[in-house]
N, C-alpha and C positions, 0 to 999 in steps of 0.2 A: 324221555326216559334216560336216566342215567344207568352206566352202565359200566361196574368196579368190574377189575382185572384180579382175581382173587388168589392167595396162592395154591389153593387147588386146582385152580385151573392153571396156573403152573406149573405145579407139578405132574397134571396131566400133558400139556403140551411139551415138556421137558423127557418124559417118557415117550413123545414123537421124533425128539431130536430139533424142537425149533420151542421160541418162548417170545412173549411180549417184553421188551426192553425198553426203559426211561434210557434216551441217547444223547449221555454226557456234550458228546462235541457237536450237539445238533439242537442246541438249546432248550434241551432236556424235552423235547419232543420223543413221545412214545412211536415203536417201530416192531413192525413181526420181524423176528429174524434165526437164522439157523443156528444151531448153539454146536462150534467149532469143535471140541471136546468128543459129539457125539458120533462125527462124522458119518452120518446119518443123507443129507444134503450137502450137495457140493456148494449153494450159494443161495443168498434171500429167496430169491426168484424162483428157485425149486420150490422154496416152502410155501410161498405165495401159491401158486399153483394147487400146491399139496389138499391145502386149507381150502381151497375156492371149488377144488374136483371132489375132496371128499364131502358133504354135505352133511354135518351134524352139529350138536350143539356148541362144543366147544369151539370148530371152526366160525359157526356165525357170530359166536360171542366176540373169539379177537377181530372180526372182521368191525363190529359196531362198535366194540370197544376204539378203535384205531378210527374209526372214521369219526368217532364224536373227540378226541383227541387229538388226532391229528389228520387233517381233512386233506390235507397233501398229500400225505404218505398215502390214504388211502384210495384217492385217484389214482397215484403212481401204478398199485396195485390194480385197481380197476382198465385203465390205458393197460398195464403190460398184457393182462390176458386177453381181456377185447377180443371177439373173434373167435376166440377158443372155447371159452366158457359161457355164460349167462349168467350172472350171481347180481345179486341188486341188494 
């Protein structure tokens, strides 16, 4: 199943303070990450968290989104919590 990153659901995760971003210097691999501006989150890893503890649809969305996209990042994700959480 494919699974688009819409800007509504941009806009809704940008109203959390964190948003899905295509990352220029990372060969334009997509990434969750905290949007600076909102000062919301002190760093990625809070928001990782954020998305994995609160359970709804927009968090599982970026979560599949990112793992069908970039399957690194979303280990990275998965290894940090480990332990803490249960999210599959």
């Amino acid at each position: 199943m494919n699974v688009e990153w819409t800007s509504e659901d941009s806009e809704l995760a940008t109203s959390e303070g964190w948003d899905v971003f295509e990352c220029a210097h990372c060969s334009g691999l997509w990434q969750i990450q905290k949007i600076d501006e909102a000062y919301i989150f002190d760093n990625d890893i809070d928001v990782w968290e954020f998305i994995c503890k609160i359970d709804n649809e927009l968090h599982r969305k970026a979560l599949s989104f990112i793992k069908q996209k970039n399957k690194q990042e979303y280990e990275l994700i998965m290894n940090k919590i480990k332990g803490e959480l249960k999210y599959g």
